[in-house]
Structure formats: C-alpha cells, structure tokens
C-alpha positions as CSV (number, residue, x, y, z in Angstrom):
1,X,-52.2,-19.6,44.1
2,X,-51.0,-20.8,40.2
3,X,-49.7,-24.4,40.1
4,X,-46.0,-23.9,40.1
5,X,-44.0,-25.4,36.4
6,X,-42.7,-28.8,36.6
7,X,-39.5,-29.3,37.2
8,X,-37.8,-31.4,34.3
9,X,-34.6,-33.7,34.5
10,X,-33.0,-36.0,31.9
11,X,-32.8,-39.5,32.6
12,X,-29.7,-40.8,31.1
13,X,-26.8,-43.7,32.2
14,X,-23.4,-43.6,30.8
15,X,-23.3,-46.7,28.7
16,X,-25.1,-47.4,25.7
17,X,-28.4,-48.9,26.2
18,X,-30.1,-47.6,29.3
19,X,-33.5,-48.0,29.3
20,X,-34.8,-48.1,25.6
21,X,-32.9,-50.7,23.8
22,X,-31.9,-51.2,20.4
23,X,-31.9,-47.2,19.2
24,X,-28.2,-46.6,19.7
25,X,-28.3,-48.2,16.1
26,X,-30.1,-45.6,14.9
27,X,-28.1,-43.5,12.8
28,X,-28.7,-40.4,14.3
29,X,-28.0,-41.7,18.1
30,X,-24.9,-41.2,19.9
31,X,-25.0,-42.9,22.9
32,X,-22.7,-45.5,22.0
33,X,-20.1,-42.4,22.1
34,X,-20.6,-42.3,26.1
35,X,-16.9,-43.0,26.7
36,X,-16.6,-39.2,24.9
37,X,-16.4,-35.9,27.4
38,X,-18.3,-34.0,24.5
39,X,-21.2,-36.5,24.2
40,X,-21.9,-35.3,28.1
41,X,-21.0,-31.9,28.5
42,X,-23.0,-31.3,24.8
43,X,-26.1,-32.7,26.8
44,X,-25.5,-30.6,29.4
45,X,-25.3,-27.2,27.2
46,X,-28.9,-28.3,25.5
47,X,-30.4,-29.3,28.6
48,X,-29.4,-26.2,30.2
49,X,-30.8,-23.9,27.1
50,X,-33.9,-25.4,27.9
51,X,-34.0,-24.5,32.0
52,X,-33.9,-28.4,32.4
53,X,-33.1,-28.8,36.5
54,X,-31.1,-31.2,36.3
55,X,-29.3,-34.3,34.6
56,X,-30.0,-37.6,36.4
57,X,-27.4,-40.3,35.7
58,X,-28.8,-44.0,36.7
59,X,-26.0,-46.3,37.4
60,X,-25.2,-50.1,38.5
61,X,-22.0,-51.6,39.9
62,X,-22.9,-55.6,38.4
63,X,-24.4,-57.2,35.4
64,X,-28.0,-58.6,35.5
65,X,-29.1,-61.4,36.6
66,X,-28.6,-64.4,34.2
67,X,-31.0,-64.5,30.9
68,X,-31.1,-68.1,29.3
69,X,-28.8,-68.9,31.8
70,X,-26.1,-66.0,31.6
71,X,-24.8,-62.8,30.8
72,X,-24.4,-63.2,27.1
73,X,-27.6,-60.6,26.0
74,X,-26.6,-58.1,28.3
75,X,-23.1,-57.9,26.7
76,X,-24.3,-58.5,23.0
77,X,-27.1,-56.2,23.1
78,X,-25.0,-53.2,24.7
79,X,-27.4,-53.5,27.9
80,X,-25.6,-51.4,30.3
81,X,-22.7,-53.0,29.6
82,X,-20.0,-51.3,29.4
83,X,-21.2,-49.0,31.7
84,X,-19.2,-46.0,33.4
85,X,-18.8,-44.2,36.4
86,X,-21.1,-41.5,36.4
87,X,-20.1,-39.6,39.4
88,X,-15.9,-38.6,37.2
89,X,-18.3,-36.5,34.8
90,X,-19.7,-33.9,37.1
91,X,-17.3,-31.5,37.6
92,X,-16.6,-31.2,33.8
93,X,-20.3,-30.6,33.7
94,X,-20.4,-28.2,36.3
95,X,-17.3,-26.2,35.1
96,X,-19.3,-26.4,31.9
97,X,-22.6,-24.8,32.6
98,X,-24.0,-22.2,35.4
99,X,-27.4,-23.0,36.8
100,X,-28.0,-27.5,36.2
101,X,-28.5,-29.6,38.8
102,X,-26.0,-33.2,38.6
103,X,-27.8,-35.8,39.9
104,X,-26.0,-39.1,40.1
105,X,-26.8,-42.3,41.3
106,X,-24.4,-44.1,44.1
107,X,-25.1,-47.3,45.9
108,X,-24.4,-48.4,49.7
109,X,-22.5,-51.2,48.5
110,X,-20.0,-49.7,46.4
111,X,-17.8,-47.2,48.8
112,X,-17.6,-46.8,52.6
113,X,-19.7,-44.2,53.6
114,X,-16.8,-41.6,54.7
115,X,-14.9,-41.8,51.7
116,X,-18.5,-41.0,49.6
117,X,-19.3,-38.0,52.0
118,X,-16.1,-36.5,51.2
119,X,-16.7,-36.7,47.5
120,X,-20.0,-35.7,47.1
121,X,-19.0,-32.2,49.1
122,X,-15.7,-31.8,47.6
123,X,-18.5,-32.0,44.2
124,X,-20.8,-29.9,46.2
125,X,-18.0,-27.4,46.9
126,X,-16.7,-27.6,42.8
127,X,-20.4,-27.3,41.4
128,X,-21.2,-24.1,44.2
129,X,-23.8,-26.1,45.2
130,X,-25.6,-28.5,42.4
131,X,-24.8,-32.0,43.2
132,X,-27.9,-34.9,44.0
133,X,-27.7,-38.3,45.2
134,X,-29.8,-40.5,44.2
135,X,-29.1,-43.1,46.9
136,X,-29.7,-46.7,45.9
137,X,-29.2,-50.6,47.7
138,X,-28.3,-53.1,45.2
139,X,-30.5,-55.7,43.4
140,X,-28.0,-57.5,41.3
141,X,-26.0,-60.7,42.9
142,X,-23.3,-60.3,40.4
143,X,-22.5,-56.5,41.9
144,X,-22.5,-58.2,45.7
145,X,-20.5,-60.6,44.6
146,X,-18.0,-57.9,43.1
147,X,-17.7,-56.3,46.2
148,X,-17.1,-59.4,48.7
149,X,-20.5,-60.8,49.5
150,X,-21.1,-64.4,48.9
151,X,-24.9,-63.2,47.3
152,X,-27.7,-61.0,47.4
153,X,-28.6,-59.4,50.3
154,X,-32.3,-60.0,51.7
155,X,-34.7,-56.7,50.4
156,X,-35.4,-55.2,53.5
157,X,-32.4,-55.8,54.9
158,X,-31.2,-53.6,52.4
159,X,-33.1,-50.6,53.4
160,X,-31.8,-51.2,57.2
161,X,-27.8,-50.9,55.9
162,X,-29.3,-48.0,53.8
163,X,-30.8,-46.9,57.1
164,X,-27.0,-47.0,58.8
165,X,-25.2,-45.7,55.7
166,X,-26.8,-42.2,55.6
167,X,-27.0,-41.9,59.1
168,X,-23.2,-42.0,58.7
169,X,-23.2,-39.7,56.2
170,X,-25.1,-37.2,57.9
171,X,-23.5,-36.7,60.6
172,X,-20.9,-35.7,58.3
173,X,-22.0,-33.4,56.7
174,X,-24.3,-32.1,59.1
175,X,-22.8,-32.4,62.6
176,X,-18.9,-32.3,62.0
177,X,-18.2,-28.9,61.3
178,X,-19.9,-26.0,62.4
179,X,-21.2,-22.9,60.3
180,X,-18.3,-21.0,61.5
181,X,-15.7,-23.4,62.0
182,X,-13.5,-22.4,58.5
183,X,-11.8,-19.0,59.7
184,X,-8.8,-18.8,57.0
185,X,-8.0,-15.3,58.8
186,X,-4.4,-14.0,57.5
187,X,-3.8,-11.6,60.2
188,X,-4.1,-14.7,63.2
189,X,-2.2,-17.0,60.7
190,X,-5.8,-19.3,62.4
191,X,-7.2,-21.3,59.3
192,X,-9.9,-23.0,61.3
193,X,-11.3,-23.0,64.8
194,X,-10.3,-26.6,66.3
195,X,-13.0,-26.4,68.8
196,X,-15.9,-25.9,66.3
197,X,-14.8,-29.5,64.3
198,X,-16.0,-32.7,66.0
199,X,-15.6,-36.3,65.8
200,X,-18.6,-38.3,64.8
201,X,-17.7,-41.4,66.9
202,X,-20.3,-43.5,65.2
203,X,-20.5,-47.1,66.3
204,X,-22.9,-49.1,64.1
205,X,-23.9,-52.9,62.9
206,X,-21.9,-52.2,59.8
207,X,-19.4,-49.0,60.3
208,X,-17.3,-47.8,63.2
209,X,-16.3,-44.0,61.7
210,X,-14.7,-41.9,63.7
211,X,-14.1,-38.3,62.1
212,X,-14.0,-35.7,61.7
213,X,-15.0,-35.0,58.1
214,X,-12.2,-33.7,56.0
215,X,-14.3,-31.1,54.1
216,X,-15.6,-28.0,55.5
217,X,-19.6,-27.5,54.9
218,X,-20.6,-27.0,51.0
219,X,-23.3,-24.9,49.8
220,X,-25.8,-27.7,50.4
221,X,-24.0,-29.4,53.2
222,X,-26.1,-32.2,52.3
223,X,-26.6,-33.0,48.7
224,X,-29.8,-32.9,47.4
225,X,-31.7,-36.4,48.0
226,X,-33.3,-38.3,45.4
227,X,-34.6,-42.0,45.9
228,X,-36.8,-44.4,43.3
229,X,-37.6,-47.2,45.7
230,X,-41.5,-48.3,45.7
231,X,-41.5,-51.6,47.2
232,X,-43.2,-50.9,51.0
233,X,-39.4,-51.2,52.4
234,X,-38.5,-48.4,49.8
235,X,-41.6,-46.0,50.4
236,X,-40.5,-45.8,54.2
237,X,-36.9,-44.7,53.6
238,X,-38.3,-42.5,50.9
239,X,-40.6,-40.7,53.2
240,X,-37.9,-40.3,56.3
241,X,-34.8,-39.3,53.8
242,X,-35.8,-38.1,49.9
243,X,-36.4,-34.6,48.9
244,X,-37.2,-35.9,45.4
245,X,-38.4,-39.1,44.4
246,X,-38.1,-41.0,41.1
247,X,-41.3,-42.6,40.3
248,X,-42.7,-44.8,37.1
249,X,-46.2,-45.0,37.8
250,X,-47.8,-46.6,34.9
251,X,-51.0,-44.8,35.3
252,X,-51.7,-40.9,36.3
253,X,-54.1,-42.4,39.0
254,X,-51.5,-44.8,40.2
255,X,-48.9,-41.8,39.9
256,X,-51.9,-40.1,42.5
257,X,-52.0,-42.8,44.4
258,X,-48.4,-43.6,45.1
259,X,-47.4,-39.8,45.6
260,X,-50.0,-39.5,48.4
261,X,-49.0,-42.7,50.0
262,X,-45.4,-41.7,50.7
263,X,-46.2,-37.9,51.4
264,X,-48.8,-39.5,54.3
265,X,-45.5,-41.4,54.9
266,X,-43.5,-38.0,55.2
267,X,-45.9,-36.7,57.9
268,X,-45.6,-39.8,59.8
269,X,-41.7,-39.4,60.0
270,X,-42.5,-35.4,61.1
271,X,-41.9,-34.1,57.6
272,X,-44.4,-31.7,55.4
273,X,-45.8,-32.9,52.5
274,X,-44.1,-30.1,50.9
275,X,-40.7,-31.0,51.4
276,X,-40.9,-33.6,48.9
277,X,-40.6,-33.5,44.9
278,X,-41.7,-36.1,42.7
279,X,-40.6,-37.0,39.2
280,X,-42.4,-39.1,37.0
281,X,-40.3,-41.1,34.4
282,X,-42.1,-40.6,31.0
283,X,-40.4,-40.7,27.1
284,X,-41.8,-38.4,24.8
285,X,-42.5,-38.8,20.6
286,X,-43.1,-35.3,19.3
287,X,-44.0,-34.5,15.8
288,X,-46.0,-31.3,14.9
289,X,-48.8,-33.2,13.9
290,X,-50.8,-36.3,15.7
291,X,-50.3,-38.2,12.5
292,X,-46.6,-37.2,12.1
293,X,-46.0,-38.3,16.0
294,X,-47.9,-41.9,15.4
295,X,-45.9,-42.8,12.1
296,X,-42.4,-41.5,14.1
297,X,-43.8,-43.6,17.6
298,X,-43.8,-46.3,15.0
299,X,-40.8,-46.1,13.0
300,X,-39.0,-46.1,16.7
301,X,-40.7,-49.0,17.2
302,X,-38.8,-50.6,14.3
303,X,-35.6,-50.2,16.1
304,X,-36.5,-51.2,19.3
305,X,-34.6,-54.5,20.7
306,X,-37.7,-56.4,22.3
307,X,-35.7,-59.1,23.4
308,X,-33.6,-56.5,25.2
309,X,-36.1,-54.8,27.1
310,X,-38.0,-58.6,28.8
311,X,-33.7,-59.0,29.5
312,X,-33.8,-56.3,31.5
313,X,-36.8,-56.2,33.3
314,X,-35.7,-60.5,33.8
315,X,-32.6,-59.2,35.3
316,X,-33.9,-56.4,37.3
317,X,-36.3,-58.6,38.6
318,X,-33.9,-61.5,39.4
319,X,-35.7,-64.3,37.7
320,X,-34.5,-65.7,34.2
321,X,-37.3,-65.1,32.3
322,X,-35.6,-67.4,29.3
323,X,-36.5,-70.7,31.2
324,X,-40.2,-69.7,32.6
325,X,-43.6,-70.4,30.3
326,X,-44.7,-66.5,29.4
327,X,-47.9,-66.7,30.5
328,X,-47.3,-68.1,34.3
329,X,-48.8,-65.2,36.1
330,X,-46.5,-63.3,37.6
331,X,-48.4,-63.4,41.6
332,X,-47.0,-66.6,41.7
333,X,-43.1,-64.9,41.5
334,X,-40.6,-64.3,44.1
335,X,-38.3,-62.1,44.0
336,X,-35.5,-60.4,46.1
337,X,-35.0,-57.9,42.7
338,X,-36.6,-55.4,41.7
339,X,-40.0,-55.7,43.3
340,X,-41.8,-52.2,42.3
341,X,-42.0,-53.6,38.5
342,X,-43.9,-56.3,39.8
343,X,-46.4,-53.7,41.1
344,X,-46.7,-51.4,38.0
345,X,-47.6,-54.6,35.6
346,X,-50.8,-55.0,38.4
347,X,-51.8,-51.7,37.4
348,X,-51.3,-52.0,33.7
349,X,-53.6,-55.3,33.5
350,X,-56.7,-55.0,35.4
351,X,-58.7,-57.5,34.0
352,X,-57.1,-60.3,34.8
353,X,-53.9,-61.3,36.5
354,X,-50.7,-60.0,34.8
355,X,-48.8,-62.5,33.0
356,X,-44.8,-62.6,32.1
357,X,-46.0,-61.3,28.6
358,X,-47.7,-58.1,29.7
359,X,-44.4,-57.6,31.4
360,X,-42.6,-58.4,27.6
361,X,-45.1,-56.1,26.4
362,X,-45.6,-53.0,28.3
363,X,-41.9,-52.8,29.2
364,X,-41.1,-50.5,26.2
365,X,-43.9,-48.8,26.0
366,X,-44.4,-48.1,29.3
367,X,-44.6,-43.8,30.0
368,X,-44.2,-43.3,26.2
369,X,-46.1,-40.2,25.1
370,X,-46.5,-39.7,21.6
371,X,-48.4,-36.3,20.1
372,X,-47.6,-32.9,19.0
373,X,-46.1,-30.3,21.9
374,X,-49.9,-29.3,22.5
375,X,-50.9,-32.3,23.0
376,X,-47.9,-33.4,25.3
377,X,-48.4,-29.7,27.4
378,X,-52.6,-31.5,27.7
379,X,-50.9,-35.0,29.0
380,X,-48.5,-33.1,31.5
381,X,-51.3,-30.9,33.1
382,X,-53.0,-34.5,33.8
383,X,-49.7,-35.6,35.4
384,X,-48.9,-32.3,37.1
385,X,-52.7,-32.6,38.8
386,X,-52.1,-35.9,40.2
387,X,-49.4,-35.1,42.5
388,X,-46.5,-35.0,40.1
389,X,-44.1,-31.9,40.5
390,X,-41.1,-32.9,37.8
391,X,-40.7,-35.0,34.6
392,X,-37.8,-37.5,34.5
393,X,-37.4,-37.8,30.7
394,X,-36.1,-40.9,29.3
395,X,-34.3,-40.9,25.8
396,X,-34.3,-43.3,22.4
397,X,-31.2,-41.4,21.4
398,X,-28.9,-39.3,22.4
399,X,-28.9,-36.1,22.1
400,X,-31.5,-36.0,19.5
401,X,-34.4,-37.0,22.3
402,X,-33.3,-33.8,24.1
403,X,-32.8,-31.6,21.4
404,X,-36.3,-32.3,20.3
405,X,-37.9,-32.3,23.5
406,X,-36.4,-28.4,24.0
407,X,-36.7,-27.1,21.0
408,X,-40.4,-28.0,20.2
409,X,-41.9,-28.8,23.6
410,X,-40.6,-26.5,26.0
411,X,-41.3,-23.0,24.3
412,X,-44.7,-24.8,24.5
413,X,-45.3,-25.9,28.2
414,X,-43.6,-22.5,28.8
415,X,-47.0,-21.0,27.5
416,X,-48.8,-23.0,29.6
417,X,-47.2,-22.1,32.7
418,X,-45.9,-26.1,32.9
419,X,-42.2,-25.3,32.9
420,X,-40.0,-22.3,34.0
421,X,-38.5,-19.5,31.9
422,X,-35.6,-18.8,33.7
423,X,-33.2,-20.3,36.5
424,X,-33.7,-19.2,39.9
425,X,-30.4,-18.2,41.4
426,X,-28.6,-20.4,44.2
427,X,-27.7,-23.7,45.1
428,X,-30.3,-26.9,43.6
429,X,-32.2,-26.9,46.8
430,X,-32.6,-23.4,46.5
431,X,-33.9,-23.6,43.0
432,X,-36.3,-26.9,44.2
433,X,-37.2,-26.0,47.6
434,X,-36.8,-21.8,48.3
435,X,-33.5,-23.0,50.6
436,X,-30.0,-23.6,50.8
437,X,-30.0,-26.5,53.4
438,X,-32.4,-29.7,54.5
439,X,-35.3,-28.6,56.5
440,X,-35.2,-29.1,60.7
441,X,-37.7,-31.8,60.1
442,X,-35.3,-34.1,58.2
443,X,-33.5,-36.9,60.4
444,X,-30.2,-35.1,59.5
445,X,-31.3,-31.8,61.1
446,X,-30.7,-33.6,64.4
447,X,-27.2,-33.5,64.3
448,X,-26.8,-30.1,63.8
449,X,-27.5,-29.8,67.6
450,X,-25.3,-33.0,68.7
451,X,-22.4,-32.5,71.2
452,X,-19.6,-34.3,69.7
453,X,-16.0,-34.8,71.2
454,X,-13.8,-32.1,69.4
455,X,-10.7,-33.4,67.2
C-alpha cells in the first residue's frame, strides 16, 4: 500500500516568544500582536489554504523557574510572558474556517475536571467536531503555587493525578449520556429521555464528581487526545490515553526509536499500533536555492535571543542555569522539570557526556531544517520512514513562517505524495483516524458499557 501524507499542524502559543526567541523583533513578525483576534483567525485562513490539520496552541499557567535568581528575563525578553488563554480563541476560529483541527493545550492543575469536560464539548459541539486536547501536568512551581499548592508536585506523581483526572473526564463524556438519550421530539413536548442520562458517582484520591454531565454527546464525544510527555512516567500515559503524540526527537533514529517504544507501550495497554499519530516538532528555512536557505538560516540567526532560549530550557528544566559552571555535565542534574530535554541533549552529544553548553547550544537549533522545498520534501521522507506520521511546525514569525511554509513547500510535498490535497470530510478523528469516536480498545471505551445510577 502507498505511505499515507503526513499530517501537518502549527505549533504556536499565544504570547510573544514561544519557542524561538528574539524574532518577534523582526520587522516582518507579528506575534507580539497575539492579544489581536485577526492575528489568529488570519493563521487559521493560511493554515487552512494549505490542508494543514490542525493548529496546536502550547500553553502554561506560571512563569519559569528562576534564571539568575528570578523572573526578570522571562518578563524582559517577552518569554511567554504575557501569555493568553488559548482555549477563548477556538470558537472564533472554528466559526472562521470549515475543515482545521484546534488543538489546545490544558493542564490538570488549572480547572476541575467537570467544569473542563463541559467546555471542551460545548467546543466540540461549536466546532462540529474539531477540538484536541493536548493534556498536560505542570512543571513550573510558580503555576502550583498560583493555584494553592505550597510547591511542585513530585513527577510521577503527576502522571497518577493525570491518571484520575481523565478518568473523570471520561466517564463524562463517554458514559453519561447515551447515543440516544437527546430526543427534542415536539409532538411529546419529551426533550430528553431521563433514564438514558446517568450519574458518574466517581469517588477518587483527588475528585468526588457526581454528574451527570451537562452536555449531551458532541461529534467526538471525546476530544481528540494529544500528549508530548517522554520521560518513562510520560510514555506510559501516552501509550494508555494519546491518539497523537507531540515528539522532539533530536535525531530521525531517536524519532524511530522513541515512536516504537511507546507503540510497544500501546499494545501492552490492548491498543494497536495504529491508533496512534505522532508528530515530530521541526522549524523549517526555505529559500529556492541551498545557498539562498543557508544565508536566510543565518540572517535568522542574527535575531535570535540566545540568552533567551538557555532561559527557557533553565526554566523548563527547573534548575537556574545562571548560577551553575556551563560545562558541569548535565548526568549529574536533578530535576522534577522537564526531564525529556535532558534525554534529547544524550542523543545530540554522543561522544562524550552532554554538558550545560550543548544544552545552550542545540536549544535553537534543535529540528531546524534549512533547504529548498525539494530538499525539505527529501528530509521529510527520512522522518516519515522512521515512524513519524505528522509534522508539528514551529515558527520564527508569525505569519510569515506559515505563509512560506504553504506557499513554497506544500505544492511541493504534495508532489511527493508527503501531504494531502484536500480535506477529508467529518469530524478530526475522522480526518486522522477513518472514525468519529475513540476506538473500544481505549480505557474510555469502557464506560460506554457501565451501569450508572440514572439522574
């Protein structure tokens, strides 16, 4: 059978500097304009011309961890400070296109799990069926803090409340209301069927939820289900809940590696291999010739804000790179952050062991590919053979990263058979997976068949 295309989504945050800092300075960038409606629903019109899947908003609730001993850089430098609620955009961007997916990221910590479910399907409902979660713990102690905890909760422990929070969830959306259970019927005056509506009656370590939910099933019942976590904690929950997972392997053998790891994982759990998607984060510098693409990789280069990006990565990690000698390797850190960074530096540096300035150093460079759209199509077939089935691109600027990437590359890789012409019709599963709902082998299937105590 022909490899399928990959399935392409744009990585963005709304604030200014997300991943790549320093650019929003550029004059062409308009990131900084993130408080601005248009900026996003703009995107969303380009991405869409191109048959992108969907846009993928990152997100965090806290500042990073202290660099130099505080805050100050993050604020200075724009580093996702001020940073906005993602999940208030998608239904202007739903009402604004037809067939993209909107993907946004939501941590445990930040809302009790009923109140979420009923957003995310009252979204599901608005969007006929589009809306993600990229479901995330928490890895800042200034975002605990905001929400009542004294500090940072221990990493796996994490991933056992993450464990309890979309249980909750699913039984939600999956085993409160049946099929049926909405009749609106005008000639009974009956608008739903009482005794196809059921309490959840959960009783758990961290929530006692009663029900029933207050939304009838979306499209999806269950949004679509992204997840990024690579620690060992993280590939578990991956493999038991994800239908798409966000991945920065720094290598395409690592990228090999890790997505055979977690699909072994999957079938451990009862799952297929099949029944999860895998996007690699990569940032593309096009130019229609290898010597154009070099000087423009370059001149970006110019802009970037190094001292920025080692911020960031000392933030996400949770250890204040400002006050530690650069060259202590970095085996010899611990960390309750970020761990999966410490991972991909391992991989970078083979030679000998990874020091705080590889980490400096490969940080914005990391998944840059720089060429002309031929030459990008050649790098994608490499990723698309190792187990990669989508492309999370990461921006310098905004819109223009996006512009160029579907106006020069995609007529390309639709050539070469690495990304689709047209939208399929239907929900986001539907255009990922062939279906409407999660599979019988996920752990939410199972309470489709639960008894529950009706309302």
């Amino acid at each position: 059978m022909p490899e399928r295309p990959l399935h392409f989504a744009a990585f963005v945050m709304n604030t200014t500097g997300h991943i790549i800092q320093g650019t929003w300075r550029r004059p062409t960038a308009r990131q900084a304009d993130f408080n601005s409606l248009d900026l996003w629903v703009d995107l969303a019109k380009t991405l869409e011309r191109g048959t992108f899947d969907a846009i993928f908003f990152a997100d965090v609730v806290g500042l990073y961890a202290p660099y130099r001993g505080d805050e100050r850089k993050y604020v200075e430098a724009g580093l996702q400070v001020p940073s906005n609620d993602p999940s208030v955009l998608a239904s202007a961007i739903a009402y604004a296109t037809q067939h993209l997916g909107i993907a946004f990221t939501a941590s445990i910590l930040q809302e009790h799990p009923f109140n979420f479910a009923r957003r995310i399907s009252t979204l599901d409902h608005a969007s006929k069926g589009r809306v993600a979660w990229n479901i995330v713990t928490n890895y800042l102690p200034n975002a605990s803090r905001n929400f009542g905890l004294e500090g940072l909760t221990k990493h796996d422990e994490r991933y056992a409340w993450a464990d309890e929070y979309v249980d909750v969830a699913y039984k939600l959306w999956e085993g409160s209301w049946e099929d049926d259970a909405l009749v609106q019927d005008r000639e009974t005056g009956v608008h739903a069927d009482y005794d196809k509506i059921h309490r959840i009656n959960h009783e758990g370590p961290r929530y006692q939820v009663e029900g029933p939910h207050l939304v009838s099933p979306s499209p999806q019942r269950t949004p679509l289900l992204f997840q990024a976590g690579a620690s060992e904690a993280g590939r578990t929950f991956a493999a038991k809940n994800a239908e798409a997972v966000f991945i920065v392997a720094p290598t395409v053998q690592a990228a090999a590696r890790d997505t055979a790891d977690i699909r072994a994982r999957a079938v451990g759990h009862g799952r297929s291999p099949q029944d999860l998607k895998f996007f690699q984060g990569l940032h593309f510098v096009v130019g229609s010739t290898e010597e154009e693409a070099k000087r423009r990789s370059d001149e970006l280069d110019q802009w970037i804000d190094y001292d920025g990006q080692l911020s960031h990565m000392s933030g996400a990690i949770g250890i204040d790179f400002g006050h530690e000698d650069l060259d202590r390797p970095v085996g010899e850190l611990e960390t309750e952050g970020v761990q999966s960074i410490l991972g991909w530096i391992n991989d970078l540096v083979t030679d000998r062991p990874p020091t705080l300035r590889d980490v400096a150093h490969y940080t914005s460079h990391n998944g840059r590919v720089t060429g002309t759209p031929e030459q990008i199509a050649d790098q994608l077939e490499r990723w698309r053979a190792a187990g990669v089935d989508g492309i999370n691109v990461v921006n310098a600027e905004i819109p223009g990263s996006y512009e160029e990437f579907v106006d020069h590359v995609i007529p390309v890789l639709r050539e070469r058979g690495l990304a689709q012409r047209e939208y399929a019709e239907g929900t986001l599963r539907q255009k990922l997976f062939g279906r409407d709902r999660l599979p019988d082998t996920h752990p939410a299937a199972q309470y489709r068949r639960t008894a529950a105590v009706p309302a």
